[in-house]
N, C-alpha and C positions, 0 to 999 in steps of 0.2 A: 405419605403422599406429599408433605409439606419437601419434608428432604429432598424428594426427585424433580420439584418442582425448584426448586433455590439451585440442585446440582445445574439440571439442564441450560439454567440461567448463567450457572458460574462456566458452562462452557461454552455457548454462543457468546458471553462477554470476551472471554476468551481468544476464540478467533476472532471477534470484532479486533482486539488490540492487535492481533497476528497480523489478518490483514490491513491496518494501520502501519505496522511495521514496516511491511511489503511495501507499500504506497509510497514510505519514507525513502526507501531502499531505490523507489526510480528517480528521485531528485538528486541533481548533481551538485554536489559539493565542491571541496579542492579536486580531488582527482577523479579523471574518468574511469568508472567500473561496468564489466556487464552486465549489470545487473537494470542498468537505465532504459537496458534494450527491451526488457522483460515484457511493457506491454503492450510493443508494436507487433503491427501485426502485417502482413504480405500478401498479394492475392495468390495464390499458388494455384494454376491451374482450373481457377475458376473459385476455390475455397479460399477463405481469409484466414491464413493459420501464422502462428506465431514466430516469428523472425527463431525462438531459441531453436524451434524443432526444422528451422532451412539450413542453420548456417552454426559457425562456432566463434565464438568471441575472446578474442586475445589483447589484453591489453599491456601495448607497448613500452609505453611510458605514465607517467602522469596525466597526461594528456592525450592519449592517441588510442583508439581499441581498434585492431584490424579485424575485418568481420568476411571468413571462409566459408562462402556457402557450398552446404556438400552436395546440391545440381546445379551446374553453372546456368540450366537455364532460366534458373530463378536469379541469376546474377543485378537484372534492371529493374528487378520487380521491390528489391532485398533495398536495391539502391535508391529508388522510388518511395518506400517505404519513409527511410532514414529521412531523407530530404523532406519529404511533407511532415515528418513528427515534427514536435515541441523542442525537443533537445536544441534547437538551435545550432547547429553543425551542417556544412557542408558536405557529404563524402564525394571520395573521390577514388574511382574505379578503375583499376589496371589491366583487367580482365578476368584475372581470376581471385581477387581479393577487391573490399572493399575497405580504405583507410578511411579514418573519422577523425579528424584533428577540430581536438575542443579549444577552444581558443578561453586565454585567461575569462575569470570572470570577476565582471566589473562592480562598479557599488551598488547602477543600476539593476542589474541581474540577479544581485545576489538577493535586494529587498525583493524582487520577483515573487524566488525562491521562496522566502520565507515567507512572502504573503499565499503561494500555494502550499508551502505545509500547512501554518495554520491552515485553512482551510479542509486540507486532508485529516487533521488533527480534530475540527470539529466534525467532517463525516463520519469521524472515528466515533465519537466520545456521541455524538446522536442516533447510531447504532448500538451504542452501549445501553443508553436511557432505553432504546424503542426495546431492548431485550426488558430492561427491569419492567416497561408499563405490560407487557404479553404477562412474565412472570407475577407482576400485580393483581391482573385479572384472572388470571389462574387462579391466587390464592381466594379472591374474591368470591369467586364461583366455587370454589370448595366449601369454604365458610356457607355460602347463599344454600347451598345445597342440603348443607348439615352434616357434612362429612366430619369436620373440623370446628373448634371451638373459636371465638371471637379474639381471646388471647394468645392461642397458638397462631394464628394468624396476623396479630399486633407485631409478636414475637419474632415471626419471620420475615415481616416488613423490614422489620429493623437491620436483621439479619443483609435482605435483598438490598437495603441500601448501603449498607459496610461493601458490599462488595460489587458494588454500583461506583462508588466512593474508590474502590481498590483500583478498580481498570482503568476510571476516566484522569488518576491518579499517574496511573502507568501511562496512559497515554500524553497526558501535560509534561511529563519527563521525560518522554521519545522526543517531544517537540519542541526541549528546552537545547536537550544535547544537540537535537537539528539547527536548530538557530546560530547556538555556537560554534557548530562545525561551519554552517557556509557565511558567517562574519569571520570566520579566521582566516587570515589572509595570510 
């Protein structure tokens, strides 16, 4: 019982870190990728669905991703979209494509940036903790119940926090290489 209860743990901390990743993955660095698009969203028809499932994203250069939606009449909606996000970018529409020209970023932008990763970094790393305190009361209520002994349950503490300790580990290191990718200039 002890094992399924540290496994179940070891894999919600898991995607915690994943989606920490992801989160990292929409912050612009040096160059533009589509992946910043990932969690904008469109009104499509009355539904709010995801820019990747309207449109395809090609990025030009360093700095440019052109964004081909595949029903042009989601074309002002796609561009609508882009314009009100965070990204900071202008697009601009020709009719059947929409370009996105990232303009350099600056010292101010860049501390932005990394004042929003941290931040994504600690959402990460306090979904990590809120897994170990569930998996703590688990072990709790095992032990309280008499399923398990007092040391088997010491035992796994320890256990639950090495790999409490592993994630939020993994996560301070996604957010160290973050920093130094958008201070490279």
């Amino acid at each position: 019982m002890i094992k399924e209860v540290l496994n179940e743990a070891d894999d919600k901390m898991s995607k915690s870190v994943e989606a920490t990743r992801e989160e990292f993955a929409t912050i612009r660095a040096g160059r533009a990728n589509p992946s910043m698009f990932a969690k904008l969203t469109a009104d499509y028809y009355g539904t709010p669905t995801p820019l990747q499932q309207l449109a395809s994203f090609t990025s030009q250069d360093a700095r440019t991703i052109i964004v081909a939606p595949f029903d042009m009449g989601a074309l002002a909606e796609i561009e609508k979209s882009i314009r009100d996000s965070d990204l900071g970018v202008n697009p601009s529409n020709d009719g059947r494509t929409i370009r996105c020209v990232f303009p350099e970023l600056t010292e101010e932008r860049r501390k932005e940036y990394i004042k929003l990763a941290k931040a994504k970094a600690e959402d990460g790393r306090v979904s990590v903790r809120n897994v170990r305190r569930t998996a703590k009361q688990s072990l709790e209520r095992l032990e309280k119940d008499g399923d398990v002994g007092q040391d088997d349950v010491t035992g796994a503490e320890k256990k639950l926090d090495a790999l409490t300790k592993k994630h939020t580990d993994a996560i301070d290191e996604m957010l160290k290489n973050k920093e130094a990718e958008l201070l490279e200039v």
